[in-house]
C-alpha positions, 0 to 999 in steps of 0.5 A: 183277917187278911181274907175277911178284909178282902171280902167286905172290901169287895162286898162294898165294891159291888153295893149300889151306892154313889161311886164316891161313897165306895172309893171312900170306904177304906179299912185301915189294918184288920191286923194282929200285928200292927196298929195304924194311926191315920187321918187327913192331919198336918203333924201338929194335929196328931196329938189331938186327934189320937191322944192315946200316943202321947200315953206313957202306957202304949210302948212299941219297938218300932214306929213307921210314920210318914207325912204326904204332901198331895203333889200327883193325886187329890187329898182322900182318906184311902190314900193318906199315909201309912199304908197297911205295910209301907211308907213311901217316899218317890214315884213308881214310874213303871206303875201302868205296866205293874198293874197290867201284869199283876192282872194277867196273872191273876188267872194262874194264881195259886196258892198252898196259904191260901188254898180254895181262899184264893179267890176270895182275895183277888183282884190283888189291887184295889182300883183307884188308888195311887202309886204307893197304895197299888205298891202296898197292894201287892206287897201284902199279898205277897208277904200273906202268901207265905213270903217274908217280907224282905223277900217280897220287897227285894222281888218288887225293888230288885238292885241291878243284877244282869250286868253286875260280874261282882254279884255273889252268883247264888244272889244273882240266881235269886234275882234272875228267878223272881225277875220271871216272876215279877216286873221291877217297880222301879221310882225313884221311890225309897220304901219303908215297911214293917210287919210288925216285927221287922222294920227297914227300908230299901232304896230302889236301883235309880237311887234319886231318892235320899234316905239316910240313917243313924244308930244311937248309943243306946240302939236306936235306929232312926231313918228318914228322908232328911237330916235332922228330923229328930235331935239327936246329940253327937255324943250319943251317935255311933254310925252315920250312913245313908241308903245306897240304890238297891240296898236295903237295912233291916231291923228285926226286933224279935232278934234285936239288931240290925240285919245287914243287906249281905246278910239278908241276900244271902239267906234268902239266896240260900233257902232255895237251889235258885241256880238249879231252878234256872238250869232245868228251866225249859226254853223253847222259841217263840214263833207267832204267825199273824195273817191279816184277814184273820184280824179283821183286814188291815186296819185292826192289823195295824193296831194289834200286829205293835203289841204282838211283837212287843208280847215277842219281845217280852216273852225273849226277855223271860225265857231266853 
């Protein structure tokens, strides 16, 4: 599904129709695992405008809803909240830098999920859309690659790790491998997400953005960004807490409980010999020599000659 919805998506990008009538056209899940109920509404029009919500008859485990106040781009219905798989509540400051990555590594994709598909889902981000949709972009593409999705969250909102001598060492591996991988997303932002089956969210490693949480007697969990959005009686409140920067919560209802952050590092820490991966991990110097009249005399040498020691840099970061 998640193919087929990739190739209408580009057969409608490539249509000879009014660029407003492409950026509009917008499918909202194509899922087995998730409904999506999303409109242009303030909250008190949802009962109406999606009645079978108020149905005795519609039961689920979980819910993720998210009400966005267009602050930072014009109201549009591919941008309003849910997305396919998050809800977020911040910015993504290091956005540019994201997208720029994501697209210079569409050439070595590759994929045993997808096989010969691959193609057929890229590019991996929908141009024109706003941080959260960019975010939502990549996450589903990572999870349908074959990722779970907490190990496609905590590659894009990794806690600090570097400089952390605390650190459980096999989950410090995990998050030096990915960071070869990945570039942190990083807000302020906090992100809800759900499959479907899991539900959580995670507090990036700035931490500026409040997300805190309660556990009902009779195992509700309830998380949003203020205090008090549901009324809740004292006496049916067991736990009170909030989210912590780079920590995640975790509700898993095929298992029905709460997965602690501990536990979910130490698990995905423990699927693969990340340490391992990193000790045969080639390194070699980087060594670029630039000559002026190959770039077309000096003013071009003067723009290119910036960037290619930022490329330097960059690579040093990731290979040591």
């Amino acid at each position: 599904l998640y193919i087929i919805r990739k190739r209408v998506e580009a057969a409608v990008a490539g249509m000879d129709i009014p660029a407003a009538a492409r950026q509009a056209f917008y499918i909202v899940s194509l899922s087995s695992q998730t409904l999506i109920y999303k409109g242009m509404l303030t909250a008190s029009q949802i009962e109406a405008m999606y009645p079978d919500l108020g149905d005795p008859r519609l039961v689920s485990a979980l819910a993720l809803v998210h009400q966005r106040f267009s602050t930072n781009t014009f109201p549009s219905w591919p941008l309003a909240h849910p997305y396919r798989v998050v809800a977020h509540n911040g910015e993504i400051n290091t956005l540019r830098g994201n997208i720029n990555w994501m697209k210079a590594r569409e050439g070595l994709l590759s994929s045993s999920v997808f096989g010969d598909d691959l193609r057929k889902v890229l590019p991996v981000i929908r141009p024109g859309g706003s941080d959260t949709a960019t975010f939502d972009n990549v996450l589903e593409f990572l999870v349908r690659s074959g990722r779970s999705l907490p190990h496609a969250v905590l590659m894009m909102i990794p806690e600090p790790w570097s400089g952390n001598p605390e650190m459980d060492p096999a989950v410090r591996a995990f998050y030096e491998y990915h960071s070869s991988l990945m570039e942190p997303w990083d807000g302020p932002a906090s992100i809800a997400f759900t499959d479907g089956t899991l539900i959580g969210a995670v507090l990036d490693r700035n931490g500026l953005r409040p997300s805190r949480y309660l556990v009902t007697t009779d195992d509700l969990v309830i998380m949003a960004s203020e205090v008090g959005v549901l009324d809740v009686p004292p006496e049916r409140i067991v736990r009170k807490d909030r989210l912590r920067p780079g920590r995640m919560l975790l509700v898993d209802t095929a298992r029905g409980a709460i997965v602690s952050d501990e536990a979910v590092k130490r698990e995905l820490a423990a699927a693969y010999p990340y340490a391992e991966w990193l000790k045969r991990r080639t390194r070699g110097k980087v060594k670029i020599r630039i000559r002026k009249e190959r770039l077309g005399g000096p003013t071009l040498f003067r723009d290119i000659y910036p960037a290619a020691v930022r490329a330097v840099e960059e690579a040093r970061s990731v290979f040591g």
